[in-house]
Backbone as CSV, one residue per row, in Angstrom:
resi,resn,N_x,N_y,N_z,CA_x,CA_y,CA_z,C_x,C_y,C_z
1,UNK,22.128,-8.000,-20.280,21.951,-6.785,-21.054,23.320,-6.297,-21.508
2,UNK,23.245,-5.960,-22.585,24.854,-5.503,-23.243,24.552,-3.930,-23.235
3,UNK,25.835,-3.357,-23.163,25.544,-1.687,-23.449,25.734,-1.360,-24.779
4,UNK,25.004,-0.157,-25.556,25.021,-0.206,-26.273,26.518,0.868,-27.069
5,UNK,26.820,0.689,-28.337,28.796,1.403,-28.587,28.236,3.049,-28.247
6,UNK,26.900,3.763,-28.079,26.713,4.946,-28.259,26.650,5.435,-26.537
7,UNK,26.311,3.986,-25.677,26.359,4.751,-24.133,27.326,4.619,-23.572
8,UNK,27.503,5.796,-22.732,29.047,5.730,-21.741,29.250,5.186,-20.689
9,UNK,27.640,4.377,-20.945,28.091,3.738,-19.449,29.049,2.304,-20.112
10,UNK,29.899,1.884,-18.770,30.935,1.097,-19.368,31.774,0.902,-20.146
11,UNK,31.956,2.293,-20.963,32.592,2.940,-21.776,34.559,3.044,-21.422
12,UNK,35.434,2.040,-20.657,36.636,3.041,-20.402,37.148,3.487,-21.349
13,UNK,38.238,4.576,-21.190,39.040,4.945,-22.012,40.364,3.985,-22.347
14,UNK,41.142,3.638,-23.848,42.029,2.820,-23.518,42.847,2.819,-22.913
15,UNK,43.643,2.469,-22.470,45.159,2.751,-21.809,46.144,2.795,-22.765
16,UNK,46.075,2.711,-23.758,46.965,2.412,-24.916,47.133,4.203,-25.847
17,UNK,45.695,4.132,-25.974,45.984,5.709,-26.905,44.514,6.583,-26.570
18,UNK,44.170,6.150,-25.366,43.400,7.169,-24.551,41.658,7.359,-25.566
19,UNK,41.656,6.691,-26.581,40.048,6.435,-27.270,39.405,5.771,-26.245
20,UNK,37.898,6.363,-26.417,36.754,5.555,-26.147,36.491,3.827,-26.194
21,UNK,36.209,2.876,-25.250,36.939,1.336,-25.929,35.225,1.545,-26.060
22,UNK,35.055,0.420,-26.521,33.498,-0.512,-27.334,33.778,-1.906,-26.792
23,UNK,32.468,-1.949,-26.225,32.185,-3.354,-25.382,32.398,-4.581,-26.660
24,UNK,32.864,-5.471,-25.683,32.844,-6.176,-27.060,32.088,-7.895,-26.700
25,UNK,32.147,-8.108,-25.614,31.461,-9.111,-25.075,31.447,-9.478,-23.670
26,UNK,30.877,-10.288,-23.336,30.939,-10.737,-21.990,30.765,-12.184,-22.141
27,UNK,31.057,-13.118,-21.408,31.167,-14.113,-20.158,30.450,-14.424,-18.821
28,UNK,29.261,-14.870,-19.048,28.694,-15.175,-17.743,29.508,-16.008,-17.043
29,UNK,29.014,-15.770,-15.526,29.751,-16.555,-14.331,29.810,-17.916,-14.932
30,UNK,30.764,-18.365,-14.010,31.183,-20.400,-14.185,31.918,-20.812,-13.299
31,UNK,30.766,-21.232,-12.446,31.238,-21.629,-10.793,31.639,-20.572,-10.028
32,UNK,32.472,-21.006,-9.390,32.957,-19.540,-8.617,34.102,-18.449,-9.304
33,UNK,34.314,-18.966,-10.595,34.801,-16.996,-11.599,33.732,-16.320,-11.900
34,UNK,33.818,-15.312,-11.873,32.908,-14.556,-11.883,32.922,-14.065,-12.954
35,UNK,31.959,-12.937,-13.664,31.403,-13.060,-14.893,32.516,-11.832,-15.812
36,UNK,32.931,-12.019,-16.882,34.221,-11.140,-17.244,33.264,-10.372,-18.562
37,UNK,33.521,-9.606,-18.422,33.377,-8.536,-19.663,34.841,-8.149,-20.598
38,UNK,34.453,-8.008,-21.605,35.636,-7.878,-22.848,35.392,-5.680,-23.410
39,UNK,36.087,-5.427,-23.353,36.379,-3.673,-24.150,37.385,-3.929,-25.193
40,UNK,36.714,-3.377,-26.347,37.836,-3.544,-27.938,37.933,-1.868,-27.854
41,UNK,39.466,-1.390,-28.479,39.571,-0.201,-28.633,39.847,-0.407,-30.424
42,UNK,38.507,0.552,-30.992,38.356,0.440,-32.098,39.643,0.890,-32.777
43,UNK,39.937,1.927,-32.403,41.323,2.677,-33.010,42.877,2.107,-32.982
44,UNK,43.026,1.704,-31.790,44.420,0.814,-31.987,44.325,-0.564,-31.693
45,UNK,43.394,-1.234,-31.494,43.297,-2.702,-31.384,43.154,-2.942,-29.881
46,UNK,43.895,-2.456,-29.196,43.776,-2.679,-27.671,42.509,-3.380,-27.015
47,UNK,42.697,-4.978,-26.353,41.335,-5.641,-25.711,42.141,-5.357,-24.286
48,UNK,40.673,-5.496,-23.193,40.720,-5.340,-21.913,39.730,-6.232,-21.431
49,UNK,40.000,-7.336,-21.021,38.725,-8.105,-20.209,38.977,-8.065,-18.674
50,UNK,37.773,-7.689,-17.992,37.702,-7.950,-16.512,36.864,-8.316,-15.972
51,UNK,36.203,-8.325,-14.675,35.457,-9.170,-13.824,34.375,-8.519,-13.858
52,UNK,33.574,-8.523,-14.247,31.829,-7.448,-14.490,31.826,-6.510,-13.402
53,UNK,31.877,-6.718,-12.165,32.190,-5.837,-10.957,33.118,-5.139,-10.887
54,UNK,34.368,-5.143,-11.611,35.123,-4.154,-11.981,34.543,-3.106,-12.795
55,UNK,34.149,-3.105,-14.014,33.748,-2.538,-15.345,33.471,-1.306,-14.337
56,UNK,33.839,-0.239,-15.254,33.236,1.168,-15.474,32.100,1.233,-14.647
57,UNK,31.320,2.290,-14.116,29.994,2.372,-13.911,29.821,4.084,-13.779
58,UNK,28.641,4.035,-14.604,28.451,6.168,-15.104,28.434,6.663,-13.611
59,UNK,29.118,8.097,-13.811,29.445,9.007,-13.041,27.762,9.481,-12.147
């Protein structure tokens, strides 16, 4: 299931210039790495990929 650019869940903020990022893909698992998710920050370009178990999760 992907989130959608309007929910906050999984939503971080960038680290770059503090906007809202937009999911931008994921990576299912492959073997033992585990499954990575991608965040695009629409406004300054800024990507962030991490380990799905990292990602954001709503307050």
């Amino acid at each position: 299931m992907t989130p959608s650019d309007d929910s906050p869940v999984r939503r971080p903020h960038c680290v770059v210039c503090g906007a809202r990022m937009q999911y931008a893909r994921s990576v299912p698992r492959l073997g033992a790495n585990p499954a990575l998710v991608s965040y695009e920050c629409k406004r300054c370009g800024h990507v962030v990929t991490r380990p799905e178990d990292d990602a954001p999760r709503p307050d």
